[in-house]
N, C-alpha and C positions, 0 to 999 in steps of 0.2 A: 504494500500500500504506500504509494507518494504523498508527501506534504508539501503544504501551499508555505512558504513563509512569508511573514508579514514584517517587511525588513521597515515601512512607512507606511501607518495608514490611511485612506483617506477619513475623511469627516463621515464621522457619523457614519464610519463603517459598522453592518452588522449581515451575519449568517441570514439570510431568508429562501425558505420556501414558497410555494403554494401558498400557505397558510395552516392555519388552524383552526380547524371547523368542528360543528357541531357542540359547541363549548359554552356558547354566550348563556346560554341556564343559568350554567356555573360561574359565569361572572368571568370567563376567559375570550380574552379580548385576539381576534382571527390573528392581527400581526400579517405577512406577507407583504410582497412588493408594493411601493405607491405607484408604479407605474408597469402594471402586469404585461400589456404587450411585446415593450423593451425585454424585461425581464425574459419571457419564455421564447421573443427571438435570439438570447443570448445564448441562453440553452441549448435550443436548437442547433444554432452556429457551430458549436463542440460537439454537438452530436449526443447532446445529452435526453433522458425521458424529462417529461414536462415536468414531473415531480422532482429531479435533481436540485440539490442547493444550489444557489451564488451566492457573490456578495452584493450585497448593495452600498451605495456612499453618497456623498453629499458635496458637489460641485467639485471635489479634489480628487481625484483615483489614487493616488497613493504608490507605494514601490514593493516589486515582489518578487519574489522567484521559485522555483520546485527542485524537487529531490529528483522525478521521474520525468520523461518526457512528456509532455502534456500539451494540449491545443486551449488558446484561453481567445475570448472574448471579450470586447466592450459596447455596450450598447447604452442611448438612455440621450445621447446627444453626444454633440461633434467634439473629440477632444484632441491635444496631444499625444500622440502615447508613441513610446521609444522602448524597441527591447535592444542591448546594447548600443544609444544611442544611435541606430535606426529607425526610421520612423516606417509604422503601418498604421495601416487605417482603424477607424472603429467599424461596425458593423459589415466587420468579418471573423471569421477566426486566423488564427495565425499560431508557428509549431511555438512552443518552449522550451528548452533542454536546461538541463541540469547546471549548475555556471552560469547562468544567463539571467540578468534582470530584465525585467518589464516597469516602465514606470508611464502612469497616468497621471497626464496636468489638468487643470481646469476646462470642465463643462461649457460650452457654452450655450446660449438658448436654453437651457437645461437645468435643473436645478438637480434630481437624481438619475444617477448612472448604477450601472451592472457589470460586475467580471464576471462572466461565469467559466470554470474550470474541467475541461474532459474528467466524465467523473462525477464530477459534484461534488460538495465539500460535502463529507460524511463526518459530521459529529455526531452524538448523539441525538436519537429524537426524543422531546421532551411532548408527553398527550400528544402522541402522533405525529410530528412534525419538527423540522429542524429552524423553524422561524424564532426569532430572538426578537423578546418582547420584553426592554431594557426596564422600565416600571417596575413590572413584575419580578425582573431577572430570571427567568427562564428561557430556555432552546440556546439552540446556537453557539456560542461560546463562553459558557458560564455566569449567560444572559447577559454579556455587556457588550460593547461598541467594542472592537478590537483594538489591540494595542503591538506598537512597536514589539517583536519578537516573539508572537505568536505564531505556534504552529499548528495548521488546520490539516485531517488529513482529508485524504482524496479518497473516491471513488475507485474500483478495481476495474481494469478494461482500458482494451486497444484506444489510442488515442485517433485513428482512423484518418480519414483526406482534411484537410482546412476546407471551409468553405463559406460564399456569399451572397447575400440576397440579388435573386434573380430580378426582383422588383422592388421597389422601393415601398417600401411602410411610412406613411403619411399620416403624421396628424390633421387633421380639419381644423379648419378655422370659424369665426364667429362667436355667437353667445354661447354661455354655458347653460345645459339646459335642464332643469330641474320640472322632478312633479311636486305640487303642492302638497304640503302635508309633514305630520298627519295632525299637526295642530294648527293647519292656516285658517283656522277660526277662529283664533285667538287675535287675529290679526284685520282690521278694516280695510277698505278701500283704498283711504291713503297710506296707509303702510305699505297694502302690495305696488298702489303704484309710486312710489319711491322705491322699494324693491326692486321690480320689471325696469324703471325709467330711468332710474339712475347709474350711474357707474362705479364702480367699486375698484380699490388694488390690492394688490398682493401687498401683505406688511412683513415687515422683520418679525414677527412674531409667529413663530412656527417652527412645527420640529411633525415626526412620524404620528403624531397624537391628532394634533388640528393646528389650523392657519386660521388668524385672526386677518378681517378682512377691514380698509378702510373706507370712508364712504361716510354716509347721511345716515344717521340714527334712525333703525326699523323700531315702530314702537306697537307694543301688542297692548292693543285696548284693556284685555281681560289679565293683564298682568305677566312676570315673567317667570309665576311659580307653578309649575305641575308637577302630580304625584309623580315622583320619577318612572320611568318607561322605557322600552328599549330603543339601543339609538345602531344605525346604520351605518356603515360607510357612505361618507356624502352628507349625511346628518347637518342642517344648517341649525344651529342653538342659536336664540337671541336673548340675550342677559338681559340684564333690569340696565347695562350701558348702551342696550340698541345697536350695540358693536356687533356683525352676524358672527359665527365661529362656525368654520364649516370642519367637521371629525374626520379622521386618517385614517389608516391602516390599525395605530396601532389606540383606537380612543378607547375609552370608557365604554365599558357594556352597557350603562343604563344613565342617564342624566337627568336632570329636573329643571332644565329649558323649554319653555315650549321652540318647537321644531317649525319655521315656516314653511320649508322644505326639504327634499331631500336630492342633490346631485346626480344625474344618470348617472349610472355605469359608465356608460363608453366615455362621458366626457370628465369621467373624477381622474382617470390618470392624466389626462390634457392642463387643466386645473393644477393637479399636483407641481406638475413643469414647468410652469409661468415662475418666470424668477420676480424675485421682489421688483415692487414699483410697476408691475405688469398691471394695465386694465382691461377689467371684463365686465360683463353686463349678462343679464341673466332674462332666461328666456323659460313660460313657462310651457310644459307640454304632457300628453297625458301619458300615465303609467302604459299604456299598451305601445304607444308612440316610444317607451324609454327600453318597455321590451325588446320590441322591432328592432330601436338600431343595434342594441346589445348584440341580439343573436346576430345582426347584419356584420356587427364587426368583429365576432368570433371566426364566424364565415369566410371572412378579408382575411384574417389573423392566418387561419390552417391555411387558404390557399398560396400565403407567403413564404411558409413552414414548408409546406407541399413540392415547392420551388425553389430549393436553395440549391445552389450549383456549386461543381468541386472547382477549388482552384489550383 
């Protein structure tokens, strides 16, 4: 079995999977990538199953190297990256040998990235999964963000051809589109359209949990206390500051905001990537309309997976 070493890490490096499901009863919070697409194109790249770990980071990739021969990946946005000060691209894979560093600079357009490693980083799984939910301190690497001299090991198996998207993986542009709910009752007329009509940004205030968003105070008629409830991925809370807080990957199972909406699917890992200072605008649409595109972009997702060519 080969290890990853972790000679520099990026920000806000940690172990994720898939996630972890079937939990929230129990007050365990899924954890998984904030930007699933990237994530399971990276996988793919190395030739990994959907369920294999990467890493994920936070605008830095960080420096690395392995014990074994292995094919590694970047995906998530455009960066620097140099094995033996060589430079190759992101959103391909490329070989590693033993003696060789890999180092990733800064994101750009981008706020999270992915390595993922032939293999997959096989830690332990913690309730079915190797996602690292730093809160909690569980999964992944002893549930924390990784550090300077860590060693993760790997996956067993051929590291097989490099290879690269035959087509390009496009995000969309436009408003972010939310269905209302499930307490947009709490909220009048002029709240939503302040809501719908105004423009919002991306703040410094965020991390894997939720991004506080700026903009015009949403105010809920009926107050900003409910019994607590369960909250989603996409989850928008509006506190008694009118301030929205839309929830991550890695939120809270249950909160006591009311919700004015909740984020589609297909557009929360879009959302996630707006780097700070970015503005968006919110669009609303119905729950079958958020299905549709979901499945439409899982659809997109495998026929790009389907299509990746050796190089």
């Amino acid at each position: 079995m080969g290890l990853l070493h972790i000679i520099k890490p990026g920000m806000m490096m940690t172990v994720q999977d898939r996630g972890r499901f079937g939990l929230l009863r129990s007050g365990v919070s899924p954890s998984g990538p904030m930007d699933f697409p990237s994530f399971a194109i990276a996988n793919a790249l190395v030739g990994n199953e959907e369920t294999a770990a990467a890493l994920e980071f936070a605008y830095i990739g960080g420096t690395f190297s392995v014990t074994h021969p292995a094919l590694f990946s970047v995906t998530g946005g455009a960066a620097d990256i140099q094995v033996d000060r060589q430079t190759v691209a992101p959103w391909k894979s490329h070989r590693l040998l033993p003696g060789e560093t890999v180092s990733i600079g800064g994101l750009r357009q981008a706020v999270w990235g992915y390595l993922a490693i032939s293999g997959g980083i096989a830690t332990e799984p913690v309730l079915g999964s190797r996602a690292t939910h730093m809160r909690t301190s569980i999964g992944g690497m002893e549930g924390r963000a990784l550090i300077a001299g860590d060693e993760l090991p790997l996956g067993t198996g051929e590291a097989g051809p490099a290879r690269r998207l035959n087509s390009v993986w496009r995000r969309v542009n436009g408003a972010i589109r939310v269905v209302p709910g499930p307490q947009d009752d709490y909220f009048d007329a002029a709240a939503w359209n302040t809501f719908l009509k105004s423009p919002f940004t991306i703040s410094d205030k965020r991390d894997r949990m939720a991004m506080m968003l700026e903009g015009p105070e949403i105010k809920a008629f009926r107050g900003n206390d409910i019994v607590s409830d369960a909250t989603l991925a996409g989850s928008i809370q509006v506190p008694g500051s009118g301030t929205p807080i839309v929830l991550m990957a890695d939120r809270q199972t249950t909160g006591g905001y009311p919700k004015i909406a909740t984020v589609s699917s297909v557009d929360l890992p879009r959302l996630a990537q707006m780097p700070r200072g970015a503005a968006l605008r919110f669009a609303a649409i119905p729950q079958a309309r958020a299905e549709a595109l979901l499945i439409a972009q899982h659809r997109a997702l495998a026929s790009v997976l389907a299509e990746l060519a050796t190089t």
